[in-house]
DSSP file (Angstrom, degrees, kcal/mol; ACC not computed):
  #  RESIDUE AA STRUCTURE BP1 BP2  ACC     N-H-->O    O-->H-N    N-H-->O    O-->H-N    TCO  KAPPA ALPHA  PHI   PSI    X-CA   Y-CA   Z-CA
    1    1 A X              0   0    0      0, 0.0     2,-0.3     0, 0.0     3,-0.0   0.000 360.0 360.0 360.0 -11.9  -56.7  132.4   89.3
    2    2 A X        -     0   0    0      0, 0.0     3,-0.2     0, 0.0     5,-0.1  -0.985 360.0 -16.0 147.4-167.8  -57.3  133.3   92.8
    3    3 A X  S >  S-     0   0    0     -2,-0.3     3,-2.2     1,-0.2     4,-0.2  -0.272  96.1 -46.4 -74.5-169.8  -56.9  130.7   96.4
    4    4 A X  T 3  S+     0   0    0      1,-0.3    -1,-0.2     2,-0.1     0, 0.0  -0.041 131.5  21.6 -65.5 115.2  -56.7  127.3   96.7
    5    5 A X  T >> S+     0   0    0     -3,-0.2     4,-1.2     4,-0.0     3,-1.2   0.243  90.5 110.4 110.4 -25.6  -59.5  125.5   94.4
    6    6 A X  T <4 S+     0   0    0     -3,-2.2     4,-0.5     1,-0.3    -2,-0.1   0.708  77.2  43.4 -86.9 -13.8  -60.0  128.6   92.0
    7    7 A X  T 34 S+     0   0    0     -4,-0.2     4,-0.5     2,-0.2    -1,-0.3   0.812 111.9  46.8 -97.4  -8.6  -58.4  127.0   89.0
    8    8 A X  T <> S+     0   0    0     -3,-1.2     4,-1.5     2,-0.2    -2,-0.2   0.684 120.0  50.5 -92.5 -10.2  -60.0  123.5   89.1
    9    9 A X  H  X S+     0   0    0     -4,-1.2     4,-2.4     1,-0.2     5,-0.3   0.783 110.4  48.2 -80.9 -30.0  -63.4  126.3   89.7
   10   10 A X  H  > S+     0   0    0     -4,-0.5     4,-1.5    -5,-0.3     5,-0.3   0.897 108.2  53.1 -94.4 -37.4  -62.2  128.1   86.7
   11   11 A X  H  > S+     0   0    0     -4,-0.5     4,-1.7     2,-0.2    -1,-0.2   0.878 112.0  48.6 -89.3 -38.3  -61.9  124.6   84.6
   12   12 A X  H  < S+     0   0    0     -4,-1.5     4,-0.3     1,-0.2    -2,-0.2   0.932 107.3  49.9 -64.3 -27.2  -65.6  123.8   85.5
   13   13 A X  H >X S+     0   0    0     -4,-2.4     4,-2.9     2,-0.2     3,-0.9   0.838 113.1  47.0 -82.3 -30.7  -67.0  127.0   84.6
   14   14 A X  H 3X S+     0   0    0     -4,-1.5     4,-4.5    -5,-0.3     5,-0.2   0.976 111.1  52.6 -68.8 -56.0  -65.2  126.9   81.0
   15   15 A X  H 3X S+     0   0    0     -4,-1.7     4,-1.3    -5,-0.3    -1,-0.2   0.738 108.7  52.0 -47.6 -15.7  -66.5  123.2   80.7
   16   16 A X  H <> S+     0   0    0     -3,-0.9     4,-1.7    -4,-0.3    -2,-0.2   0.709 114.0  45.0 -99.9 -49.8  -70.3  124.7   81.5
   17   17 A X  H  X S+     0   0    0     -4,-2.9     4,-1.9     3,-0.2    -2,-0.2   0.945 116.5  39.8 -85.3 -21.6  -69.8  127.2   78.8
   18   18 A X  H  X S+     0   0    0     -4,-4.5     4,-1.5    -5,-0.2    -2,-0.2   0.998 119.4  44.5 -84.1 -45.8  -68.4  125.1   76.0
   19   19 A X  H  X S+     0   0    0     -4,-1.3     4,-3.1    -5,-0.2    -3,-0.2   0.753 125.0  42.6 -65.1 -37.6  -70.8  121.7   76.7
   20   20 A X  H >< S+     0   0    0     -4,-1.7     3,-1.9     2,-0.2     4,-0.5   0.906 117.1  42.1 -86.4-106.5  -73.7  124.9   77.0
   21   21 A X  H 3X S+     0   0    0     -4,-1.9     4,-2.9     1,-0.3     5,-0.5   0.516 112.3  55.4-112.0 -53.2  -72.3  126.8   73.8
   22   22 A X  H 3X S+     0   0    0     -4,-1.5     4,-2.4     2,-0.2     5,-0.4   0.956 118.5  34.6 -41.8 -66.5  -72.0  122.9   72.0
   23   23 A X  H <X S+     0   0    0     -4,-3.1     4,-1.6    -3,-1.9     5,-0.2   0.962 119.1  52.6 -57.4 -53.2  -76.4  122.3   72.9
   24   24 A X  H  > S+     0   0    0     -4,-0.5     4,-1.6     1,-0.3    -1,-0.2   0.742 112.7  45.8 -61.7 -40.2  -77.1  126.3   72.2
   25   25 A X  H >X S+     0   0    0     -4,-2.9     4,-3.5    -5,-0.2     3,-0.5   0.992 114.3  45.2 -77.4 -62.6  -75.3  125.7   68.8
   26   26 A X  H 3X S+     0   0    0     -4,-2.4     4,-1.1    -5,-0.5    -2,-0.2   0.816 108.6  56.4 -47.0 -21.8  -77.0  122.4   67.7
   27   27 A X  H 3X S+     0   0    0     -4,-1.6     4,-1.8    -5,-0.4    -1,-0.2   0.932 102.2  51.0 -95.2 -24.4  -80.0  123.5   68.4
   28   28 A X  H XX S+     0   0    0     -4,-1.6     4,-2.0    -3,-0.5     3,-1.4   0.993 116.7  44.6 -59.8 -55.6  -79.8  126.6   66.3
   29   29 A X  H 3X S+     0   0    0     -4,-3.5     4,-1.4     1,-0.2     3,-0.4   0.948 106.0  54.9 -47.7 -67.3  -78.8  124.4   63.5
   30   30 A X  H 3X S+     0   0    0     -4,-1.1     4,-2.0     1,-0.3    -1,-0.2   0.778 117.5  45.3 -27.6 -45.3  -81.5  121.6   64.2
   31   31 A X  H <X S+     0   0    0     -4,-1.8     4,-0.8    -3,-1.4    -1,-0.3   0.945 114.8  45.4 -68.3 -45.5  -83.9  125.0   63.8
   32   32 A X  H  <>S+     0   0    0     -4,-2.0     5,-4.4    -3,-0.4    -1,-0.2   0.590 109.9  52.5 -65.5  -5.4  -82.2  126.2   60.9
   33   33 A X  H ><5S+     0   0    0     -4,-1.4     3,-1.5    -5,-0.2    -1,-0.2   0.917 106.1  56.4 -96.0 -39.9  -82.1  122.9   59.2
   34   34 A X  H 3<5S+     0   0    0     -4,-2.0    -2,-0.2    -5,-0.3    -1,-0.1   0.779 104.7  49.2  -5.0 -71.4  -85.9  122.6   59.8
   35   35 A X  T 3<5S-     0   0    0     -4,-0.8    -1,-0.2     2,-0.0    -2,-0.2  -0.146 130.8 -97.9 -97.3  22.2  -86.6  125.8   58.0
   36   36 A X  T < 5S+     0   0    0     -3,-1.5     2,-1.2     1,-0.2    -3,-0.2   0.591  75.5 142.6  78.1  25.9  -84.2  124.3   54.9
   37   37 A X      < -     0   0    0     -5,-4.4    -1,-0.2    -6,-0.1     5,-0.1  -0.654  59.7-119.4 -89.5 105.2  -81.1  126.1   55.8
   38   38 A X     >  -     0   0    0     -2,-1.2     4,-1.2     1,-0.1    95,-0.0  -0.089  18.2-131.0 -38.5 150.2  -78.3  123.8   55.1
   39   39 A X  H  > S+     0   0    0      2,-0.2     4,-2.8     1,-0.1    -1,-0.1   0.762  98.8  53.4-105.7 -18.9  -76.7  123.3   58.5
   40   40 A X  H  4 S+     0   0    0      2,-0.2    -1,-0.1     1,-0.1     4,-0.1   0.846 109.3  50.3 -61.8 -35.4  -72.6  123.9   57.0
   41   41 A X  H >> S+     0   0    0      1,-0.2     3,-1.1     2,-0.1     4,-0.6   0.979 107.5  56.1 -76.6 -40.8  -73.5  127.2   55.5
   42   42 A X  H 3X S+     0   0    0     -4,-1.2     4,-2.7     1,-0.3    -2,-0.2   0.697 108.4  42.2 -21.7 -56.6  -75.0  128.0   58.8
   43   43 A X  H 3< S+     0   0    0     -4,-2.8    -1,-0.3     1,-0.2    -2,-0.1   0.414 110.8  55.7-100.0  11.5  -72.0  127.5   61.0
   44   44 A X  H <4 S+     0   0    0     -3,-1.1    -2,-0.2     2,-0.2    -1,-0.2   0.401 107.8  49.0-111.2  17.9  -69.9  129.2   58.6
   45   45 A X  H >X S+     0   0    0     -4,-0.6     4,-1.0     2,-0.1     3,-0.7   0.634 116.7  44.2 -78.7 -69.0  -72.3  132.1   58.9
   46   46 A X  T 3< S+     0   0    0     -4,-2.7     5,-0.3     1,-0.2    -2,-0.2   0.680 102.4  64.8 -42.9 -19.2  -71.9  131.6   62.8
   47   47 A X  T 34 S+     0   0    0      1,-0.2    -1,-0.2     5,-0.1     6,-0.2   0.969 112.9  34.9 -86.4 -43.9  -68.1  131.2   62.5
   48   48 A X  T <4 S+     0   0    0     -3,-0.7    -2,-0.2    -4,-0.2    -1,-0.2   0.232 107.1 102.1-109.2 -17.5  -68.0  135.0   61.2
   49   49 A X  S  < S-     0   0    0     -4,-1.0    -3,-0.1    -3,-0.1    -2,-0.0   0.611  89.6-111.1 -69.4-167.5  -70.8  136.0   63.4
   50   50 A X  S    S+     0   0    0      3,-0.0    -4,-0.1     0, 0.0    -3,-0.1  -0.096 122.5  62.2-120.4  41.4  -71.2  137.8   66.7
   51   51 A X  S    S+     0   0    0     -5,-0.3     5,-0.1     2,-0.0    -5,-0.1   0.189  83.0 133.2-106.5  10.8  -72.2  134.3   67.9
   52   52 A X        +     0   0    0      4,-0.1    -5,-0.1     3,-0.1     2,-0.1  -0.056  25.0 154.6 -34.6 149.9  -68.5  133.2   67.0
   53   53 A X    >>  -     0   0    0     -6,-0.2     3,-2.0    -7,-0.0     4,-1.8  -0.593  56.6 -91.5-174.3 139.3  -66.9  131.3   69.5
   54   54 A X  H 3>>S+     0   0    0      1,-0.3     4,-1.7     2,-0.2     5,-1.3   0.745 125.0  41.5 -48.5 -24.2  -64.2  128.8   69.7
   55   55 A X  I 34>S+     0   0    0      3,-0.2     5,-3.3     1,-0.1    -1,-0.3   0.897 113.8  53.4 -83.0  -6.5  -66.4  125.6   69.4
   56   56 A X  I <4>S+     0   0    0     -3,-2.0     5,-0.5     3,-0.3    -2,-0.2   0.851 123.6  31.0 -96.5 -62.3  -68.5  127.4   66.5
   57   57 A X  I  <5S+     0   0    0     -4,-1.8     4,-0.3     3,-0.1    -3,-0.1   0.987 139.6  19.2 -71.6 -50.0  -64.6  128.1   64.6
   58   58 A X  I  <5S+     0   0    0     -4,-1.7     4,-0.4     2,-0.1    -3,-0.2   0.866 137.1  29.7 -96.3 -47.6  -62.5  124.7   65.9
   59   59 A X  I  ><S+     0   0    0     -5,-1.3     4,-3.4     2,-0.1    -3,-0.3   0.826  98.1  77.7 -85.2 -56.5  -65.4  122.3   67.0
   60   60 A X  I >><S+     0   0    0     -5,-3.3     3,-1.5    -6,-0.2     4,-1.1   0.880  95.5  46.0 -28.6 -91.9  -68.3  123.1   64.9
   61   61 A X  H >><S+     0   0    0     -5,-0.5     3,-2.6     1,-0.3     4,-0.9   0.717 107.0  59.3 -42.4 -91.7  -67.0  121.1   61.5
   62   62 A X  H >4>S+     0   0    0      1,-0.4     3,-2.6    -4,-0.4     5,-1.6   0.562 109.8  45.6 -21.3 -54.5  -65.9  117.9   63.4
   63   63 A X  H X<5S+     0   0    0     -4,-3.4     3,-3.4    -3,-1.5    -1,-0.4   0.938 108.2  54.3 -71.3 -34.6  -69.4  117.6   64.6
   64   64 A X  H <<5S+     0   0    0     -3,-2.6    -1,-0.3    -4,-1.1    75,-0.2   0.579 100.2  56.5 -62.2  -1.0  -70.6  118.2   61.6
   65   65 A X  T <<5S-     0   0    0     -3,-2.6    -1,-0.3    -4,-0.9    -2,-0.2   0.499 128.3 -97.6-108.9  19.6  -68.6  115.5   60.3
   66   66 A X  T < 5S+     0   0    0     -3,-3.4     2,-0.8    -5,-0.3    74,-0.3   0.646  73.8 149.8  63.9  34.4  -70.5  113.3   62.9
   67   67 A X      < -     0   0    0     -5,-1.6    -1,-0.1    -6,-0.2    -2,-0.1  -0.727  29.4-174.1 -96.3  98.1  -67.9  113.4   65.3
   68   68 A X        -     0   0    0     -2,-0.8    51,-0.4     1,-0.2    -1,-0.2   0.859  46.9-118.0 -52.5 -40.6  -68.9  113.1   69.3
   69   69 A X        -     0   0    0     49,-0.2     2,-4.1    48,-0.1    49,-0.7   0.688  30.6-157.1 120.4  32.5  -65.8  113.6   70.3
   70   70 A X        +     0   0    0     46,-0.3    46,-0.2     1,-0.3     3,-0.1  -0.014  65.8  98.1 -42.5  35.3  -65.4  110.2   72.1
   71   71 A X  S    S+     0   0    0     -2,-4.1     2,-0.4     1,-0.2    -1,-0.3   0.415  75.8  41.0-114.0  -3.7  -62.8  111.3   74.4
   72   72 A X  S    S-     0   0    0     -3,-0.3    45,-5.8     3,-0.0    -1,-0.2  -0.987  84.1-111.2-156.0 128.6  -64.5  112.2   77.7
   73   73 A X  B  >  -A  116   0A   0     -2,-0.4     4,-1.2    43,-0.3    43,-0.2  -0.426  18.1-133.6 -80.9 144.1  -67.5  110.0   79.6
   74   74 A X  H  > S+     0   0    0     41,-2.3     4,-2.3    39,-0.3     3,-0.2   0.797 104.3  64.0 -94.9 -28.3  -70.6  111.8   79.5
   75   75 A X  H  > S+     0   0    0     40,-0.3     4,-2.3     2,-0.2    -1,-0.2   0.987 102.8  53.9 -48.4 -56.8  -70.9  110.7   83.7
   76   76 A X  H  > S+     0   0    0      1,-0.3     4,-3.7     2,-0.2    -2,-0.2   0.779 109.8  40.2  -7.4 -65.0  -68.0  112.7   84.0
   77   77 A X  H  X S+     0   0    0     -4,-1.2     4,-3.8     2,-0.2     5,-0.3   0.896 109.4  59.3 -64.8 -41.8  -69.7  115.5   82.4
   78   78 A X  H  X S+     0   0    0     -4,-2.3     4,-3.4     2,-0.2     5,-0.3   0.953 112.5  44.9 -42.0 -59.7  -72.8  114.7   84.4
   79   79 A X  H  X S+     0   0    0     -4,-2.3     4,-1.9     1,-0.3    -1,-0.2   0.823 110.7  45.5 -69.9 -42.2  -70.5  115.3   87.5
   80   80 A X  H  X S+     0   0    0     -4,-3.7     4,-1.1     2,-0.2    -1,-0.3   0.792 113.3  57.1 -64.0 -34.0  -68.6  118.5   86.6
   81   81 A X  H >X S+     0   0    0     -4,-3.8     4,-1.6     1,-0.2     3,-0.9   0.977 107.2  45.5 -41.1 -57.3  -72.2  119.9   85.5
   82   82 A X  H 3X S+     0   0    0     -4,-3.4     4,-1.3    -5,-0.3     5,-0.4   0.920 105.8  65.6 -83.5 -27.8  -73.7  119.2   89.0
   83   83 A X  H 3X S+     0   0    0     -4,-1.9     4,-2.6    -5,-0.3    -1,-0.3   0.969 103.5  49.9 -13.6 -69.6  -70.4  120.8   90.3
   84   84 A X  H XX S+     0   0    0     -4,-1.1     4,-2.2    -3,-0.9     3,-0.5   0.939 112.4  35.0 -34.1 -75.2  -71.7  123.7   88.8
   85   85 A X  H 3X S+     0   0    0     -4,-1.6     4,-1.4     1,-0.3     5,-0.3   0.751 110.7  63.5 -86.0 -26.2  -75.0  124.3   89.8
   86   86 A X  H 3X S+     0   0    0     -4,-1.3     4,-1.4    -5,-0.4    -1,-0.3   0.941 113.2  43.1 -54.5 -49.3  -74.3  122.8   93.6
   87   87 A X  H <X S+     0   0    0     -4,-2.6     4,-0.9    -3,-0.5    -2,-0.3   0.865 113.3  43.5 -79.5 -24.9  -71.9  125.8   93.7
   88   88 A X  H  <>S+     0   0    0     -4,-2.2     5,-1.2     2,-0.2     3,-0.5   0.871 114.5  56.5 -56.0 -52.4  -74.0  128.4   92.2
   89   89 A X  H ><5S+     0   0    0     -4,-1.4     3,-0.8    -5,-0.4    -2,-0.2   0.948 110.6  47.4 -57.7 -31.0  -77.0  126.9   94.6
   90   90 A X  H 3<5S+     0   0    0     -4,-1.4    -1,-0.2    -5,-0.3    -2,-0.2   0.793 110.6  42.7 -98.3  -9.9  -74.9  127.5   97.4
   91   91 A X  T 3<5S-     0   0    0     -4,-0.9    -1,-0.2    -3,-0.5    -2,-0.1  -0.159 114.2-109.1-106.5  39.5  -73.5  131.1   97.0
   92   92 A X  T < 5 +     0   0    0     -3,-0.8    -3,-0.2    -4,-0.2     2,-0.2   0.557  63.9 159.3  38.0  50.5  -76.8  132.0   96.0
   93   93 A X      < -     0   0    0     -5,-1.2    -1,-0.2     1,-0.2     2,-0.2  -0.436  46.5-118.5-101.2 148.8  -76.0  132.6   92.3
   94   94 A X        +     0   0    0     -2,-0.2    -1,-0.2     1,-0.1    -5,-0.0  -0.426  42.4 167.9 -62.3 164.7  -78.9  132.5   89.8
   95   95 A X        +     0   0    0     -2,-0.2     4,-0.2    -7,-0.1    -6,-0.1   0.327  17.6 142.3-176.9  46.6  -78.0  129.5   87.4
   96   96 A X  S  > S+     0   0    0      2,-0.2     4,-2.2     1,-0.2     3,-0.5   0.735  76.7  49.0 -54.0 -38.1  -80.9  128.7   85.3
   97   97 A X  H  > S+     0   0    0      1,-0.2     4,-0.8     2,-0.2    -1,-0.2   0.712 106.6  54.7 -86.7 -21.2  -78.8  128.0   82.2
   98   98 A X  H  > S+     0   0    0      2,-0.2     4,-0.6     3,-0.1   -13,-0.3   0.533 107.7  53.5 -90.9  26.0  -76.5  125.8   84.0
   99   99 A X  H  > S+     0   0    0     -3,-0.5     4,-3.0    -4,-0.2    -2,-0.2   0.850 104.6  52.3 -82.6 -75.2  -79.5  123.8   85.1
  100  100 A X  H  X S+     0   0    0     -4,-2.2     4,-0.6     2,-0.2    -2,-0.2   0.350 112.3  49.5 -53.1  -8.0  -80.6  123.4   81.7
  101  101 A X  H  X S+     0   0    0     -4,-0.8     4,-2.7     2,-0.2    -1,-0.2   0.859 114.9  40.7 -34.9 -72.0  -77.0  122.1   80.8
  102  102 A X  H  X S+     0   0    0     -4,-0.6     4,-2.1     2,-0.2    -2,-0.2   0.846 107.3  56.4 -63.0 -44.1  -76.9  120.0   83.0
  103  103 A X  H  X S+     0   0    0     -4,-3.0     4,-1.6     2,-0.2    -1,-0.2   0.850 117.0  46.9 -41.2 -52.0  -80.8  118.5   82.9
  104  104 A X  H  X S+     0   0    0     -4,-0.6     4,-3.3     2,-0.2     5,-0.4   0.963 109.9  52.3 -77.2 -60.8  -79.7  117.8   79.0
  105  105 A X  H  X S+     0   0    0     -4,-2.7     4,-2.8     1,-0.3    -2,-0.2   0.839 115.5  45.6 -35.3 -61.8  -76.0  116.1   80.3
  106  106 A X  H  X S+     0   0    0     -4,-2.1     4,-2.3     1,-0.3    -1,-0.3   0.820 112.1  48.8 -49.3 -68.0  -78.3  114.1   82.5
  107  107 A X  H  X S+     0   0    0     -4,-1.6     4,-3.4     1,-0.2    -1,-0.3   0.850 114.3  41.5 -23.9 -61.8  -80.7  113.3   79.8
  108  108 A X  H  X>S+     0   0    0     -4,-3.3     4,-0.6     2,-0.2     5,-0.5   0.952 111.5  57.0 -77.7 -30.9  -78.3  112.2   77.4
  109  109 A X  H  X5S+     0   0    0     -4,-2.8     4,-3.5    -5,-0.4    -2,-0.2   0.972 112.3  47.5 -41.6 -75.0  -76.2  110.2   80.5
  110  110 A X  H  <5S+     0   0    0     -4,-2.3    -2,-0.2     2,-0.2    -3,-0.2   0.918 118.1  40.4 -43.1 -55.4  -79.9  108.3   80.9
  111  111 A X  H  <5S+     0   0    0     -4,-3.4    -3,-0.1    -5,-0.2    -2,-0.1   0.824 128.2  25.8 -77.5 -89.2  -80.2  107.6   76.9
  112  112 A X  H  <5S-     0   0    0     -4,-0.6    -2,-0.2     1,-0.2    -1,-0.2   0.417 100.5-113.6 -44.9 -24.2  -76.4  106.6   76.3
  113  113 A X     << -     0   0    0     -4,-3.5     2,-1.9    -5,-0.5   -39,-0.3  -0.093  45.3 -61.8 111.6 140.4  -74.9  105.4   78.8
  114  114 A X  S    S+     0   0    0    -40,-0.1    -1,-0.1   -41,-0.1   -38,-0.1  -0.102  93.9 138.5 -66.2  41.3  -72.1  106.4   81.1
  115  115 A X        -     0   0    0     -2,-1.9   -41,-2.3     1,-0.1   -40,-0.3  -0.256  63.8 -82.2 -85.3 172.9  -69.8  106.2   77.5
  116  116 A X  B    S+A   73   0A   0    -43,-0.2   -43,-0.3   -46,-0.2   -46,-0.3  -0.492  77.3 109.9 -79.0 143.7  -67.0  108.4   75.9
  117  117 A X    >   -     0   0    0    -45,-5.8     3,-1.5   -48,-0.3     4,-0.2   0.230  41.5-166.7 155.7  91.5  -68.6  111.5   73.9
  118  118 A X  T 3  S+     0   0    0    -49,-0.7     3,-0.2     1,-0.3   -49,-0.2   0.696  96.2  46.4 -59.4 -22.2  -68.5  115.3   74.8
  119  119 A X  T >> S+     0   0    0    -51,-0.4     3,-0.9     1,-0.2     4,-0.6   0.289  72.8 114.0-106.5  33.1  -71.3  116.0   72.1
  120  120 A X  H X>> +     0   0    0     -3,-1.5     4,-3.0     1,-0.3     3,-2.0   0.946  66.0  68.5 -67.9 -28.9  -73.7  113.2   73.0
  121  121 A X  H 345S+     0   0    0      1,-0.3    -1,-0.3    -3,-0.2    -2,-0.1   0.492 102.9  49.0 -71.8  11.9  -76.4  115.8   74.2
  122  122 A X  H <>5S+     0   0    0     -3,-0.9     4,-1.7     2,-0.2    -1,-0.3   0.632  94.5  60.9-113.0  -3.9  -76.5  116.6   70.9
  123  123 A X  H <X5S+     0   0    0     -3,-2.0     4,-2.3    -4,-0.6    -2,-0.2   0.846 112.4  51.4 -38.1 -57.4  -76.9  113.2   69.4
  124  124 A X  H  X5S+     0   0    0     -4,-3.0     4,-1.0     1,-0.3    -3,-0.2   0.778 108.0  48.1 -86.6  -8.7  -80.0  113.6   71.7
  125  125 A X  H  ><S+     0   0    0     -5,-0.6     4,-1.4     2,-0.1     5,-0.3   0.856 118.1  40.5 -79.4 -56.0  -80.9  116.9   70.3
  126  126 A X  H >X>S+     0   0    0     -4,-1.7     3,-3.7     1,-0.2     4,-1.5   0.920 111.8  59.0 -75.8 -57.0  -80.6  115.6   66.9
  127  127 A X  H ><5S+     0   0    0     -4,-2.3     3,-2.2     1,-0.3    -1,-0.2   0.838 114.0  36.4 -21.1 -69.8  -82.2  112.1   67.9
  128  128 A X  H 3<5S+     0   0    0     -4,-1.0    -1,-0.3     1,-0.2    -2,-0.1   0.762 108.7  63.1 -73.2   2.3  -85.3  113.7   69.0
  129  129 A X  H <<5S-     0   0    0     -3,-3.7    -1,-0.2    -4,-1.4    -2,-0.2   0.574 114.7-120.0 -83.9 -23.6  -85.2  116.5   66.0
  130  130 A X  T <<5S+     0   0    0     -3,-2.2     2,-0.3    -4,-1.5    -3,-0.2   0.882  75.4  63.1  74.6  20.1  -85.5  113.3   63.9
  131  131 A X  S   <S-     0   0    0     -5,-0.7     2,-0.5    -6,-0.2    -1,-0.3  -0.980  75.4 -99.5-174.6-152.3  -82.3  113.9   62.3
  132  132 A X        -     0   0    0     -2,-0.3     4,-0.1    -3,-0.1    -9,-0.1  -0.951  10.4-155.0-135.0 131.1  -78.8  114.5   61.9
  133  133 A X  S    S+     0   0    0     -2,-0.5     2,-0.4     1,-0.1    -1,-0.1   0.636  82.9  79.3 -78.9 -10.6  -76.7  117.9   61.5
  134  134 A X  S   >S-     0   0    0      1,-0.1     5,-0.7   -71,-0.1     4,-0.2  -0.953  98.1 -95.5 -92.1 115.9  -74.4  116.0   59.9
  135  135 A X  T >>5 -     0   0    0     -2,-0.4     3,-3.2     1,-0.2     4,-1.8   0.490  34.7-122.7   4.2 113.5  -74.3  114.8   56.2
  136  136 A X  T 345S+     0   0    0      1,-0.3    -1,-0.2     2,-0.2    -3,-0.0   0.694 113.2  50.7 -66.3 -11.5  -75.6  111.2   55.8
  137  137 A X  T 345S+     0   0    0      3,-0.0    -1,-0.3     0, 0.0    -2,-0.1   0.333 120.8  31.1 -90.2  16.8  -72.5  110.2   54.3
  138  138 A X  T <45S+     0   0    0     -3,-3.2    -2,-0.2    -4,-0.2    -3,-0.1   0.672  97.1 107.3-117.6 -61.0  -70.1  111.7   57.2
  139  139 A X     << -     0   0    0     -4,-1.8     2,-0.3    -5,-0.7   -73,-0.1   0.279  48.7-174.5 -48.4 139.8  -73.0  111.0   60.2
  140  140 A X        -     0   0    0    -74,-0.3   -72,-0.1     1,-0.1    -1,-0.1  -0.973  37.1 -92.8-131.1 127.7  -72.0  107.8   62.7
  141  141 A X        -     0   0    0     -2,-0.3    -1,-0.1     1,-0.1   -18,-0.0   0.195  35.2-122.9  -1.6 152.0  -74.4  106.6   65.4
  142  142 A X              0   0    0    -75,-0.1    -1,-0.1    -3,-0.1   -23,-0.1   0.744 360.0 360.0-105.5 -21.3  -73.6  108.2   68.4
  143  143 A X              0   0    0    -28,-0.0    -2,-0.0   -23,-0.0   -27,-0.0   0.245 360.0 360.0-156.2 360.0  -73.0  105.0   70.4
């Protein structure tokens, strides 16, 4: 990828866009579900889409099937977010949307707990949306 440091740079910025591409996604659905759009047809509209993307094709159904992904501690995330935006702040990059990532990572760190779960910030998107993108027979507490 480049010198020394450029590939573990290169795994943080991919983590920034799928944990970013993961709220961005829920939160269309949360809108769409709102306005009575079933939230499955939705992301198999999205799968097809020119918002396609691999969590939208691979990731997308799991969540829907009320799965956080319990594999990875949301401090973690917390920490590889503030990666981000500490290096953007310091080569004087704009980085407003890794801000907002990260402010949500935080958020959902503060409500859950330093626990396993790459999609809790969207447990707290659906939390405060006052529902669940997933089916109410598939959807699990998020912790």
């Amino acid at each position: 990828m480049g010198d020394h440091g450029a590939g573990y740079t290169t795994k943080l910025l991919v983590n920034l866009l799928w944990f970013g591409q993961a709220a961005a996604t829920a939160e269309a659905l949360l809108l769409g579900q709102a306005t009575g759009i079933d939230p499955q047809a939705l992301g198999a509209a999205l799968a097809t889409s020119a918002a396609a993307s691999d969590f939208v094709r691979r990731d997308l159904p799991a969540l829907l099937d009320g799965d956080y992904y319990a594999t990875y501690g949301l401090d973690r995330i917390r920490d590889q977010l503030a990666a981000v935006t500490a290096l953007a702040e310091r080569l004087g990059i704009p980085h407003p949307i890794a801000d907002t990532v990260a402010a949500l990572h935080q958020q959902a760190l503060d409500r859950f707990g330093p626990v396993d779960g790459e999609l809790l910030a969207v447990a707290l998107l659906e939390e405060r949306a006052g529902t669940r993108l997933g089916s109410p027979e598939t959807a699990r507490p998020p912790v």
